[in-house]
N, C-alpha and C positions, 0 to 999 in steps of 0.2 A: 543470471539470477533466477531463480525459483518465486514466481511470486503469486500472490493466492488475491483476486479479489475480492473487498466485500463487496455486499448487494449494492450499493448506491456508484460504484465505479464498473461492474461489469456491464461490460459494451463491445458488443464485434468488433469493433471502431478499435477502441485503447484494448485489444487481446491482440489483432494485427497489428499494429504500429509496435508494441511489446515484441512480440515476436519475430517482426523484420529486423527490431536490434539485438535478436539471439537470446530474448529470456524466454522461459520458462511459463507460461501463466496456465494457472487452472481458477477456472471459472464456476463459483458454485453451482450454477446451472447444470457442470457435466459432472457434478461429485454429490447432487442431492442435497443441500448444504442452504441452498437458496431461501430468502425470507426467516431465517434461524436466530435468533436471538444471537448478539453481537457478543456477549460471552464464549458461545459454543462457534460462530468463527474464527474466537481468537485460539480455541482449543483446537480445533479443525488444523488452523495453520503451523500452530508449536507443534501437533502429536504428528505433524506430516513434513516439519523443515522446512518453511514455507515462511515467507517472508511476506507480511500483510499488508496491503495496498488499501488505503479506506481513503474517502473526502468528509467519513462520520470524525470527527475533529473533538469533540470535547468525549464521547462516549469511550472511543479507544483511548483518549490521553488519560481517563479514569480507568479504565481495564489497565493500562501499563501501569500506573500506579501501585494499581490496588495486585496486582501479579508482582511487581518487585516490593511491595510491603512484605507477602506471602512467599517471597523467594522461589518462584513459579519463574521456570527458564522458557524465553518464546525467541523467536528467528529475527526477530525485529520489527517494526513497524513504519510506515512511509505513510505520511499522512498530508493531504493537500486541502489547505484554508482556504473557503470558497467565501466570498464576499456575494455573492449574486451579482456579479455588475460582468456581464461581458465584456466589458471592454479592459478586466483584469483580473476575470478568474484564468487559470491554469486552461487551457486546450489540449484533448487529445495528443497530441503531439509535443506540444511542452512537457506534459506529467509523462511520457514514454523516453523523451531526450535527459529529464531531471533522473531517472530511476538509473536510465545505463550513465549517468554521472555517477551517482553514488556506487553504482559496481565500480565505476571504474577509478574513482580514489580510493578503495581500500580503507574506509571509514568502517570501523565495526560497526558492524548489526547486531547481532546477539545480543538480548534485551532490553534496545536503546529505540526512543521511539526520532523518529525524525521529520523536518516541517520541510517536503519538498518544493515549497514556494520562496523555500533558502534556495533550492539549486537551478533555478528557474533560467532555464535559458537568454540572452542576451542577445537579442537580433536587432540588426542596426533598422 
């Protein structure tokens, strides 16, 4: 999968753990994009094929909205609810095992936003 993060999830950390499972990630730190009003990441990522990775939760679930009101075509969007509580926000490694889940069921993406703490790993 191709996947673009916003600012609040790019981390060296979640770009390798990505990456060791074969995706794709571009980080707006290496494309200039960084601190950009959340609009123009979501433009970033449709105008590049680019599947959007955020933990911004209500700001992207209004951009998908307000983009299929407007019938504005984007790559998809993967979005992870953070509670603040460690002990059951998503970890690096969960949101990188949840992502190559959804590659690898064949759920369309193509302008569907999705709550990756649906696909959250199961470890005994």
């Amino acid at each position: 999968m191709r996947v673009y993060l916003d600012d609040d999830l790019d981390s060296n950390a979640l770009i390798g753990l990505l990456q060791q499972d074969g995706h794709d990630v571009i980080s707006p730190r290496t494309v200039g994009t960084r601190g950009v009003a959340d609009e123009e990441h979501m433009r970033y990522a449709a105008t590049n094929n680019l599947v959007l990775l955020t933990a911004n939760a209500g700001h992207f679930a209004d951009l998908h909205a307000e983009w299929t009101r407007r019938k504005q075509g984007h790559n998809g969007i993967l979005i992870v609810y953070r509670e603040n509580n460690p002990a059951r926000d998503m970890s690096f490694e969960q949101i990188a095992d949840a992502v190559t889940q959804v590659e690898r069921s064949g759920v369309p993406l193509a302008n569907s936003l999705h709550n990756l703490n649906f696909w959250r790993p199961r470890r005994p």
